[in-house]
N, C-alpha and C positions, 0 to 999 in steps of 0.2 A: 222460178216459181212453178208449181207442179200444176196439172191441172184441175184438179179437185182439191179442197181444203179437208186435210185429215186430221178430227181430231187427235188431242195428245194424249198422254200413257193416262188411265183413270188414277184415281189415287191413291186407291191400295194396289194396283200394282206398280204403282212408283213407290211406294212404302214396302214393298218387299223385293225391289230391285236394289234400288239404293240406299234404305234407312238403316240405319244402325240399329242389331239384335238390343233389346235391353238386355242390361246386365243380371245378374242370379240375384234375388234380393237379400238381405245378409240381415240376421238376426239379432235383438238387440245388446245379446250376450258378446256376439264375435263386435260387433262394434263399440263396444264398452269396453272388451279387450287390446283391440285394436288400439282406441284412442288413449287408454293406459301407457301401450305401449311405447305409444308416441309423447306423450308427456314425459315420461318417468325415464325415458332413454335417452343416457348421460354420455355425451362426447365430447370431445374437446372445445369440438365447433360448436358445439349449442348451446356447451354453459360460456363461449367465447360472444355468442350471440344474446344470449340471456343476459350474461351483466351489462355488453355494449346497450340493451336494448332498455333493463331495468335502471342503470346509473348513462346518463347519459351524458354526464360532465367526464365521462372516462374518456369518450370520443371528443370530446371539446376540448380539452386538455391536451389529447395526443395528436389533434391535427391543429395546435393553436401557433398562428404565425404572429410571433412577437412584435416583429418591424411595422406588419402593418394593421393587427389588432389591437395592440395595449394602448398607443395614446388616443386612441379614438373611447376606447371603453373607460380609461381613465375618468376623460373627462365628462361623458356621458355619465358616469357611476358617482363623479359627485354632482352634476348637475341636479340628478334624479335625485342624489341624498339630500341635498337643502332644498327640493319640492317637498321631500317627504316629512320635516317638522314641521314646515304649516299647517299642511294635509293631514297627517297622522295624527296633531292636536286636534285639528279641525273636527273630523269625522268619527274621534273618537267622541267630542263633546256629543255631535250628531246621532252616537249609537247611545247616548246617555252613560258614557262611562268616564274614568279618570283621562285627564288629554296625555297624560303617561305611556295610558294601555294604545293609546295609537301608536307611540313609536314603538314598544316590544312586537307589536303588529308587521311596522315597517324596519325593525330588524330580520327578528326568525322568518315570517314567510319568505322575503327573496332567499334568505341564506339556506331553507329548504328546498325551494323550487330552485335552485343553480343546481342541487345534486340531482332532482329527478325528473327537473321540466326539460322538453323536447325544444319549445321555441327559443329562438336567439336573441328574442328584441322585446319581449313584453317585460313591464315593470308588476312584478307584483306586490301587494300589500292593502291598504285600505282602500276600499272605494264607495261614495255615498249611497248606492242604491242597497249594498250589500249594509252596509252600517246603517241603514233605517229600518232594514229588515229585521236586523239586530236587536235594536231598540224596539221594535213590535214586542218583542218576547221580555225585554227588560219593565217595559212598561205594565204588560199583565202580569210577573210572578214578581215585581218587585216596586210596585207603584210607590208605595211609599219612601222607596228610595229616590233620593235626586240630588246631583252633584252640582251645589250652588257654591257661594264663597268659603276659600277656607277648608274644604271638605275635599278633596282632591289628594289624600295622600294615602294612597292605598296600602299602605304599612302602618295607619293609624286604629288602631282594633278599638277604640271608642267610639268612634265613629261608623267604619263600616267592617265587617267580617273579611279578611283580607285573604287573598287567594293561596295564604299559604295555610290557613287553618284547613283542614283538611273533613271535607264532609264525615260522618259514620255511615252515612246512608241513610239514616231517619227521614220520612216524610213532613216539611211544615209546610204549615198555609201561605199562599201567596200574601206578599207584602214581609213575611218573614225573612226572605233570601236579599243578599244585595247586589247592587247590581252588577259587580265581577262573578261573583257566583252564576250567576243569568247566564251571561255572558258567557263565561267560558262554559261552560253544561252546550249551551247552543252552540258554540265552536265546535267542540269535541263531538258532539253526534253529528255534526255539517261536515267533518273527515272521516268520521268512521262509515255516513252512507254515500260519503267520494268514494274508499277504499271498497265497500262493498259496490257499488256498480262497477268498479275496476276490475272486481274478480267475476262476476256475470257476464264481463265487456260490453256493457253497455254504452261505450266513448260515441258511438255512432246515434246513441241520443237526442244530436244536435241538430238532425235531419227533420226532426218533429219539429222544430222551432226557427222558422223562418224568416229573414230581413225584417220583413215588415212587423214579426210579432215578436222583435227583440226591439225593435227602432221604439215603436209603441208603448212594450214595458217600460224599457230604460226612461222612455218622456214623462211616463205617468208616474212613475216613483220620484222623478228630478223634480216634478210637482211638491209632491210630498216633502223631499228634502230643502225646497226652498220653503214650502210654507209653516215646517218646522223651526228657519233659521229667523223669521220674522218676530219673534217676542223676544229675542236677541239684538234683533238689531233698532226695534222700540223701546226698548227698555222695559218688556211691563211683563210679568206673571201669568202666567195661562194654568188652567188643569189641564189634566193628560184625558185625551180621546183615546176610544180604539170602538173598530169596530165599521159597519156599514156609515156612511157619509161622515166619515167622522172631520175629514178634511174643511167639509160644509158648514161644521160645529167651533171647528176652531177657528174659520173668519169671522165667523158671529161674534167669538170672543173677543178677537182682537180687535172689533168694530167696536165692541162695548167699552174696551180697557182705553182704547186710543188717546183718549183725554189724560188718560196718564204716563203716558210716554214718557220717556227720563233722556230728557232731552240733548244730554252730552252722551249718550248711548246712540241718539241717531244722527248726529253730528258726525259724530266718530267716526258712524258707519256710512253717511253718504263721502266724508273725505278719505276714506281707504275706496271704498268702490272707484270712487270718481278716480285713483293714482291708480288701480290695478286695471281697469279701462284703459286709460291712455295711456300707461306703460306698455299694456299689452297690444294696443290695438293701432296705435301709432306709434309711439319710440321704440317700442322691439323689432316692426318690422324693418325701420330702415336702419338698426344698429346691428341686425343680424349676420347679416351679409361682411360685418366688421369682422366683429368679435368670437363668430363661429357657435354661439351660444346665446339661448334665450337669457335675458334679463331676469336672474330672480328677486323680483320685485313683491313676492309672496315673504320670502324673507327680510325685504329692508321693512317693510309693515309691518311684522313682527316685533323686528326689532324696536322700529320705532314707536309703536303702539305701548311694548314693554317700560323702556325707557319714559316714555312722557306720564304713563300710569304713575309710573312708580317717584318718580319728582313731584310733580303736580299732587300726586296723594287724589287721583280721583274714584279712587273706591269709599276713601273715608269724608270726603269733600262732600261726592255727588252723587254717592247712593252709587257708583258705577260697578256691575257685577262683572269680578276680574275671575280667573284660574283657579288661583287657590297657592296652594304647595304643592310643588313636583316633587317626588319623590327620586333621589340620584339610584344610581346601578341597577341591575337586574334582579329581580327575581327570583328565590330558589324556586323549582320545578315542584309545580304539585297538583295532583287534580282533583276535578271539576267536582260537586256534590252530586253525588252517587247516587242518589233521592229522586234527587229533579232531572237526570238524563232520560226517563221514560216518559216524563210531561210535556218535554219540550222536542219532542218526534216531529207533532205537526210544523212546525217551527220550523226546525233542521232541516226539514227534504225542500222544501221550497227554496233555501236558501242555499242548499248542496246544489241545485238543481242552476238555478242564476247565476251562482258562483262561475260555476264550470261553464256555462253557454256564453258568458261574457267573456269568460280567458279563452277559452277556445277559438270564440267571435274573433279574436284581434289580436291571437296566433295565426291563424290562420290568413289572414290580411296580410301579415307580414309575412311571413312565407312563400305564399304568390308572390309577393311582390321583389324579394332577393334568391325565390327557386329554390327552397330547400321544403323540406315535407316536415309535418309537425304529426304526431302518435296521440289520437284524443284519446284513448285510449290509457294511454301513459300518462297524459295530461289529467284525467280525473285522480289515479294516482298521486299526483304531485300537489294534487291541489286538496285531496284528504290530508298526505304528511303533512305539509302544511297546516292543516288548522288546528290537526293533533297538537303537531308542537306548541303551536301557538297557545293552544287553551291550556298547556299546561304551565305557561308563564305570566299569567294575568292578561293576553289577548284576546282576539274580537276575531269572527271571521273576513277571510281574506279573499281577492281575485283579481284579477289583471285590470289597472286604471287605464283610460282612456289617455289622459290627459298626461301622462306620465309615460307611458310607453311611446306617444308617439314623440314628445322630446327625446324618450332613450333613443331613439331609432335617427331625430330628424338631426342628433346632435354629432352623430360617426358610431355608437355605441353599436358592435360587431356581434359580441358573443354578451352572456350571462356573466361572465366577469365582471360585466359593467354594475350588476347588481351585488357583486359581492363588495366591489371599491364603496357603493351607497352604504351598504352594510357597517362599515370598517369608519364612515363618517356617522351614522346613527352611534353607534358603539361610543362613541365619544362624547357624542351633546349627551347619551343616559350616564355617563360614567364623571363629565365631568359641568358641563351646560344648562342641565333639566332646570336645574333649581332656578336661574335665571328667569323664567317665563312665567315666574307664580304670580307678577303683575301685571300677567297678559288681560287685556280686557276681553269679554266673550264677544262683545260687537266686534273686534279683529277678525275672527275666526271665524263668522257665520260670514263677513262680508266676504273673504276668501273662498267661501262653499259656495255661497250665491255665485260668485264670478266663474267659478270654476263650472258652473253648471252651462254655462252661454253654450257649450258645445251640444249635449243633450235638447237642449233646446232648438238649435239649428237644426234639430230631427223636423220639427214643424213645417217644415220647406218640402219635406216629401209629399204631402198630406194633397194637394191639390193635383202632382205628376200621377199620386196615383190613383185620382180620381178618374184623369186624363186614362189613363193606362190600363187599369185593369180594376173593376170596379169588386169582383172579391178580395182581391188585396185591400182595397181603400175599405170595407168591412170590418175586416182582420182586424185593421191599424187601429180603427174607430172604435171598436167593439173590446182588445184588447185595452187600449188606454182608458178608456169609460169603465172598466170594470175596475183598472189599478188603481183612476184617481178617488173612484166614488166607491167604489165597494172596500179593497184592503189589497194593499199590494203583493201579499205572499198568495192570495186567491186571485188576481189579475190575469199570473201566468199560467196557472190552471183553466180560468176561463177562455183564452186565448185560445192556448190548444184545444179545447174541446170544441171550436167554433170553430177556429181552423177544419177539424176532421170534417164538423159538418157540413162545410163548402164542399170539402171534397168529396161527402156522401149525396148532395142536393147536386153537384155536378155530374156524376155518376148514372145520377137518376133522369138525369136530364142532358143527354149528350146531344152530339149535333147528328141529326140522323137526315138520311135525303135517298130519294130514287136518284141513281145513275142512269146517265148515259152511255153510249158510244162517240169517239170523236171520230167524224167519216175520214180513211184511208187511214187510220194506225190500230194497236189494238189496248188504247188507252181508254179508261173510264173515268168520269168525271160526275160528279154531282151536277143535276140540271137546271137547279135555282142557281146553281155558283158560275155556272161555266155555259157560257151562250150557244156554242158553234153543236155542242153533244145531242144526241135526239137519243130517244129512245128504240131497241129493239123491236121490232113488233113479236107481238105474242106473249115477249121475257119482260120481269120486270126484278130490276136488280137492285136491292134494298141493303143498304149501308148503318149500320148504327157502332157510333165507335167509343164505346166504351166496353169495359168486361160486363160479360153477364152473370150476374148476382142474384140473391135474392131480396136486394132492393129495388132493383131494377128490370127485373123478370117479367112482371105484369104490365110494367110502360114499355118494354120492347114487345110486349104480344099486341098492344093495344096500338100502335104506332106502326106494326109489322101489317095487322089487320087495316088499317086507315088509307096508309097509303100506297097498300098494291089494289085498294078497290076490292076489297076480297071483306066479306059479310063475315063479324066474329061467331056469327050459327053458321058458317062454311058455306054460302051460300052467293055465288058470283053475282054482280047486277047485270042487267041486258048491256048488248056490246055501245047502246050509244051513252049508257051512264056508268060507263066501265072507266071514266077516269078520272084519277083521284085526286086531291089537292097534293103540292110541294109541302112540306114544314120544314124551314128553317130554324133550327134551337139555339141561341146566342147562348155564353156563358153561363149567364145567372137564370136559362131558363125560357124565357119569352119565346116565343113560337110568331113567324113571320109565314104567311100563306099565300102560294104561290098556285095560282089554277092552272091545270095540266090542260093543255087544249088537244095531245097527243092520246093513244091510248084504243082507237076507236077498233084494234081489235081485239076481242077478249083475251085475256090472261090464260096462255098453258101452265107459264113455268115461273117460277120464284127464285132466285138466285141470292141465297141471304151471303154475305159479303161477312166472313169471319176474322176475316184479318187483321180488325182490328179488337178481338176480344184478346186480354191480356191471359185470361184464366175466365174457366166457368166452375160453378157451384151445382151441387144437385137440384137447386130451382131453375138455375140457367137450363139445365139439362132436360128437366123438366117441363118448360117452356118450349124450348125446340121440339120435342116429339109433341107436345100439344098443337104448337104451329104446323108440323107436317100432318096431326090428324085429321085437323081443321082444312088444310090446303085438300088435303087427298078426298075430302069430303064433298070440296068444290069442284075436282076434277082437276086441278095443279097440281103440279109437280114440283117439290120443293128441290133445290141445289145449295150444296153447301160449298164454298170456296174460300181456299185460302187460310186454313183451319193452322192454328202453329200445332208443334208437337206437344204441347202440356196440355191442349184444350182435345185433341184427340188420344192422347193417355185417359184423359178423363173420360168421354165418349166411349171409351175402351170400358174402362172399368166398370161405369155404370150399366151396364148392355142396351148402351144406345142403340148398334147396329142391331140388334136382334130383332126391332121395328123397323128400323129404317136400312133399305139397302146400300152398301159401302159404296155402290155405284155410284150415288149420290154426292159425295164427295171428290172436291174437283182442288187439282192444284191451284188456277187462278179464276178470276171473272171472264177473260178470254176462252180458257177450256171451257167454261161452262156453258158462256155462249153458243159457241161452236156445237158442244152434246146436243144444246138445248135445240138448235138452229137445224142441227139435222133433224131433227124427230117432229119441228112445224110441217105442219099440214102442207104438202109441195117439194118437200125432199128437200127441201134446204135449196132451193133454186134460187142463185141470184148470190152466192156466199163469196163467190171467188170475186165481185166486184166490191162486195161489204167488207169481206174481210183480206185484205191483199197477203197480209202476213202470213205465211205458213208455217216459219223458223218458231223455237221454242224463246217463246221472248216473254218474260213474267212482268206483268204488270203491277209493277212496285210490291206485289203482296210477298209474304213470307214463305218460305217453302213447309 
């Protein structure tokens, strides 16, 4: 330890010692060229990397281990297939379309997402939050449509306009169109703006939409979708709502109609809940462990629901509302009305939008979880092909199920093969099966939906942790599901996000700011509300705010910079005995805690503003600081800047910060400045080598 304490290198000559020249800046010509050249330059290796990257069944394919892939995906690929006739009927009735168009659903989407989806373990095809959102849009341009007895044959052109008539493009008035037309018009623009934010790459998307405000959507739609399946499983008539509370209008209804309940409809419906319950909740769990596979008990209710229909005669007996007619094989290929693609925009992106954040949600879950990496990127991709195709077969839009991927996953299902073996079982119930389920009752099928929802609903269990935990999260979750159940769920997730940002902007605006201390014998700084043992400098007062400075924030860091170094915003210091100032504590959401300084009792030279933690500054940031140092310098302080990153002194650069303010001024940590500041107190800095022991260049956590 030397005798004297010397300060360290200032900080512009540490920035022209050691910092790196910037680079020549490059014009937007050379780097349009540039980046040409880089796209459009064709090698072996890039188009070897390009198709591995665009088809990623080519790499699945060529690294696939037979011995100990195929009987795991086998079996997982038909488990997942005989989920998928309940489901695919179910949720088609749910989007208001033929229970048909669910399975061509739960055919082509897996069999296009195995060519161009990244993850190994999700099920794709119908799922209810996406299939109510569906129905939003079937409901306004085709109200007058609706698939009750009997009318369920999408190949019946008396009935409804069949998805192989092929639009002109003429414009007609809603209630004109039917509901496949809807439908697939909504499908086909839900791929085409997957494939367009594919090419902007927008995959990284999913970073706006966080745990809580996808946990919260999915709860608030699962609302919707059960309280859609309730005049189902009553038996009684409702009209179609849309719109702000319309959820609120439809238990009005159902209160009014209850007297008429069709009473072998809720019979029906409390004895399938009641077996899909305790099959699932007690005999699956302790047969599992047996038989290596979930009990599909969705299709012995099917079945059985079909059969007893169809003996008993209770469609003609007891008013009981059944399926209809399935129509057998597929579809020729044909598209969507050409008319209605530009009306149903608002529609489509909300549902491109949920689509993609749900498969990606529970891609990515599974990946962590067996260590391989998923391309969301790729993923938005695969999940446009997908709906493409789909809507051009009499489909619905699609996205990765909950309840379906985690049996693919929980049952050995390795790779995407598993969803092609599902596939290869769909292909058969349409080709030779369908017709069988035309005396499915619709209380089967809602009861199915209902039960299948219990999982969405166990979101409700976060609701209190994160009240416990983090009270803008618990906001978000509140704020989000209150707008899907009460407002309209394709505006939910729009309001979501933009409450989201706002936390983040009222958080911004309200950081945690505090005067520092010293800890005696190291050359550590600590907030002095937080940390007991720290005292302050005499003379220096070293003021902390940590958030970036902005132009929302600009005027609550000048007014909080003035507050609490004791320093008068007309630049004018108080006398040394009322020279000091309150603590403020800023919690999360805001609230200021005040903490009286009993230190301080000699006046303020120097100001030591703590920049370390600005992420970035704005021109009003910028702004701001030379106002604070004209104000300080007015008083007779001297302001110091420490710990400044390199984007925030680029900026300082470019604005001609320094041309006010001297570079002197900037200091690599709070310690250097100390030290500057300490030598230049009235007494030479007498008494430093016992204050400050450290002489070694030792940075105090700040950035360089």
């Amino acid at each position: 330890m030397g005798d004297a304490v010397t300060p360290l290198l200032p900080r512009p000559d540490f920035d022209a010692e050691y910092e790196q020249h910037e680079k020549e800046p490059i014009s937007l010509s050379q780097q349009a060229r540039y980046c040409l050249q880089r796209k459009l330059c064709c090698t072996r290796g890039r188009l070897q990397q390009f198709l591995f990257g665009f088809f990623p069944f080519i790499t699945v394919l060529r690294t696939y281990d037979v011995r100990q892939y195929l009987l795991g995906d086998i079996i997982a690929g038909m488990v997942v297939g005989v989920m998928n006739i309940p489901q695919g009927m179910g949720y088609a009735m749910l989007a208001n379309m033929p229970p048909v168009c669910g399975l061509y659903v739960s055919f082509f989407a897996p069999l296009t997402y195995f060519i161009f989806g990244t993850s190994r373990h999700i099920s794709v095809g119908t799922f209810a939050v996406v299939s109510l959102m569906v129905a939003d849009a079937v409901h306004r341009f085709a109200p007058s449509s609706d698939f009750g007895e009997g009318s369920y044959d999408p190949y019946n052109s008396t009935n409804i306009s069949t998805i192989a008539s092929i639009d002109s493009g003429e414009v007609r008035a809603p209630g004109e169109y039917t509901n496949i037309e809807v439908a697939t018009a909504v499908t086909l623009m839900t791929g085409l703006f997957q494939i367009a934010m594919y090419v902007v790459n927008l995959g990284s998307l999913t970073t706006y939409l966080s745990d809580q405000l996808v946990s919260a959507f999915t709860t608030g739609a699962a609302m919707h979708v059960f309280t859609s399946q309730l005049k189902h499983i009553l038996g009684v008539r409702t009209t179609s709502h849309s719109g702000a509370f319309q959820i609120v209008y439809i238990y009005i209804e159902l209160l009014r109609n209850v007297t008429d309940a069709n009473m072998v409809a809720l019979l029906t419906s409390v004895a399938c809940i009641l077996t899909l319950v305790i099959a699932k909740e007690v005999i699956d769990p302790r047969l599992r462990p047996i038989i290596k596979m979930p009990i599909p008990v969705e299709l012995v209710v099917v079945a059985a629901g079909t059969g007893l229909a169809h003996y008993l005669r209770l469609a003609d007996g007891y008013d009981l509302s059944i399926v209809g007619s399935v129509a057998s094989g597929i579809p020729s290929p044909s598209a969507p009305p050409v008319g209605l693609l530009s009306r149903v925009v608002g529609d489509a992106f909300p549902i491109a939008v949920v689509a993609f954040t749900i498969t990606v949600s529970m891609a990515k879950i599974f990946a962590r979880k067996h260590g391989y990496e998923v391309d969301a990127n790729q993923e938005l991709f695969a999940g446009g092909a997908a709906n493409v195709v789909t809507s051009c077969f009499g489909g619905f839009a699609s996205s990765a199920s909950l309840s379906r991927s985690a049996v693919q996953e929980n049952v050995g299902g390795r790779t995407q093969v598993a969803g092609v073996v599902a596939c290869a079982l769909l292909l058969l119930v349409l080709l030779v099966v369908g017709p069988f389920f035309g005396t499915l009752p619709n209380a089967v099928l809602a009861s199915i939906i209902i039960v299948a929802l219990k999982g969405m609903f166990r979101q409700y269990r976060e609701v209190p942790r994160l009240w416990r935990l983090s009270k803008p999260d618990f906001l978000i979750w509140l704020v989000t599901w209150a707008a899907t159940v009460f407002i309209d769920v394709k505006y939910g997730l729009v309001i979501g996000v933009g409450f989201s940002l706002l936390t983040i902007v009222w958080q911004t605006q309200r950081p945690f700011i505090a005067i520092m201390g010293w800890l005696p014998g190291s050359n550590v700084y600590k907030a002095i509300n937080v940390y007991q043992p720290v005292v302050e400098v005499p003379g220096v007062r070293i003021f902390r705010f940590e958030a970036s400075l902005y132009f929302a924030n600009a005027d609550s860091f000048l007014e909080r910079l003035f507050k609490l170094t004791g320093i008068g915003r007309r630049g004018k210091q108080p006398p040394a005995a009322a020279a000091a100032a309150d603590m403020v504590s800023v919690d999360e959401l805001g609230s200021m805690t005040i903490f009286p300084d009993a230190a301080a009792a000699d006046p303020t030279r120097f100001v030591v503003v703590d920049c370390s933690m600005f992420g970035y500054i704005d021109l009003s940031g910028v702004a701001a600081l030379k106002e604070a140092v004209r104000r300080f310098d007015e008083a007779g302080v001297e302001v110091l800047l420490s710990g400044c990153r390199f984007r925030v002194r680029q900026t300082l650069h470019r604005t001609r910060f320094f041309d006010d303010v001297p570079q002197k001024r900037l200091h690599l940590t709070i310690h250097d400045a100390i030290l500057y500041a300490s030598s230049r107190l009235p007494g030479g800095g007498v008494g430093l080598d016992e204050m400050f022991p450290c002489d070694d260049l030792c940075i105090n956590n700040n950035p360089v």
